[in-house]
N, C-alpha and C positions, 0 to 999 in steps of 0.2 A: 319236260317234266321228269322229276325224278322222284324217287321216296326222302320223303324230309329225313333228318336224324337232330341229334341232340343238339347240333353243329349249326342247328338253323334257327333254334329257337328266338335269338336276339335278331336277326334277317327279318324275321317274320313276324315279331312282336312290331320292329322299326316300320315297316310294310302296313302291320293291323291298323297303327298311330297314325299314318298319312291317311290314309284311308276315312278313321275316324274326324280327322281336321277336315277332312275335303265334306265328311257327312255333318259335321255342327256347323260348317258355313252356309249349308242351303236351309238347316233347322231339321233336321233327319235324324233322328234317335241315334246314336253311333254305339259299338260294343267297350268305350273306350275303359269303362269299368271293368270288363272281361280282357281284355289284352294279354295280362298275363298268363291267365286259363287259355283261353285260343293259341297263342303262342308255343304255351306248353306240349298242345297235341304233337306239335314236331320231334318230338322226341318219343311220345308213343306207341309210332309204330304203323298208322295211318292215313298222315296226311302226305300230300306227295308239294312240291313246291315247281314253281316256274320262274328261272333265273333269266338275266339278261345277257349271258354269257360274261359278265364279266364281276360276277360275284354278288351283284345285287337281287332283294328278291323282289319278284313282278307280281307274282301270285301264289296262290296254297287252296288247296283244298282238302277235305278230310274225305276220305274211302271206305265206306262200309261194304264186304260182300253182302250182304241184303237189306231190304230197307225196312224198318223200326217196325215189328207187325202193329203197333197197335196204331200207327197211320194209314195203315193199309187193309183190304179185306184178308180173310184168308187164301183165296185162290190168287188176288194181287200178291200177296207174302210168298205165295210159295210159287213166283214165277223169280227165275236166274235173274238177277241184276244187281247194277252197282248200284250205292245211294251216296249219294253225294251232300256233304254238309259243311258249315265256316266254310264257304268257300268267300274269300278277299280278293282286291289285286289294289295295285298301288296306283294312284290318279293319277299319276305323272306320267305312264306309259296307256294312259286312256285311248290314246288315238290309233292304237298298235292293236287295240280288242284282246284283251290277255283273258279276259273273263270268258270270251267264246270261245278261243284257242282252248283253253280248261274244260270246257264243255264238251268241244268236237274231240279231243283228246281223248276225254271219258265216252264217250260214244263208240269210238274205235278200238277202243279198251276194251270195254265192254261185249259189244260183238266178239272180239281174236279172243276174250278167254271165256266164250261161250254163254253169255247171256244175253239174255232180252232184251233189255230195258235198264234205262239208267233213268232213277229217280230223285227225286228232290224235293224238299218242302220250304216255305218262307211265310213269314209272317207279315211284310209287306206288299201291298199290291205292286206299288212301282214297279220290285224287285221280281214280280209272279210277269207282270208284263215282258220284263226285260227278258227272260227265262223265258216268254215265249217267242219272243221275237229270235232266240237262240233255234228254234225248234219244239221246243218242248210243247207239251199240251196240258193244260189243264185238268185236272184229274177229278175236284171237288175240294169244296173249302168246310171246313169244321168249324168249329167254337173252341176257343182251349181259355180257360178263363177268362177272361175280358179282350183277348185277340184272336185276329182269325188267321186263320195256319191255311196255306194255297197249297197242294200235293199238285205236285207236275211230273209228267213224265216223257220221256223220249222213247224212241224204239232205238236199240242199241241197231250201226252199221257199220263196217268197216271202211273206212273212208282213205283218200289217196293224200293222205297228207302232203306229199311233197308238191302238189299244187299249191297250199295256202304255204310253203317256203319252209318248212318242218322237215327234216329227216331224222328217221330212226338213227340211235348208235348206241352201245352198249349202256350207256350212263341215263337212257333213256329219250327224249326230246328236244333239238335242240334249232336253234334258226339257222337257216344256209348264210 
């Protein structure tokens, strides 16, 4: 994992697109409208990306230092964590779990730079499921117009990365 830049924009947009193809084939709502917008965050400063070492992108997610108060209580609000949002990975490295990697990554994150909790919200169940099956815990679901919004969260821990094959190096996360 590294922090996206302006450099990544088209990586990540091509990434959002397979992603959306993989979700109109099963009949899954995709962001394919938004592509451009989600794309664009890699240049603003937030999103970090997950490469395959050889130039390609696997996955992105976007990093807020805290999560949205109005998702959250105020005592939830004012607890340390990351919040984690758009995050994608590209179906073709499906078998490889790039989406938990992303997770357990922010998890380790999160702990080493002193917070709590790493949170997340989604508007599918699927998605709120699969996000538990990562760890995460269900927090409570709201109403946000006509959909329902799943708040999840984790306890942030510092984990031994180099068991799931991950070593640290200055550019950030990479596979042995």
């Amino acid at each position: 994992m590294r922090p996206a830049t302006g450099g990544d924009v088209s990586g990540v947009a091509a990434m959002i697109r397979a992603r959306c193809d993989w979700m109109e084939e099963r009949g899954i709502p995709s962001w394919r409208e938004s592509v451009e917008d989600l794309a664009g965050q890699a240049a603003r400063g937030a999103m970090w990306v997950l490469g395959d070492g050889g130039g390609r992108t696997v996955g992105c997610t976007t990093v807020l230092p805290r999560a949205p108060a109005r998702d959250w209580t105020a005592a939830e609000a004012a607890e340390p964590s990351l919040y984690l949002f758009s995050t994608a990975t590209d179906p073709a490295y499906r078998e490889y779990g790039p989406g938990a990697l992303i997770a357990l990554w922010a998890v380790d994150r999160a702990a080493r730079s002193g917070r709590c909790w790493v949170r997340r919200g989604c508007y599918a169940p699927a998605l709120a499921r699969y996000y538990e099956r990562q760890g995460f815990t269900l927090v409570r679901q709201e109403s946000r117009e006509e959909l329902r919004l799943y708040l999840l969260a984790r306890r942030a821990e510092p984990l031994d990365l180099d068991v799931l094959g991950i070593v640290r190096d200055c550019a950030g996360l990479r596979e042995h």
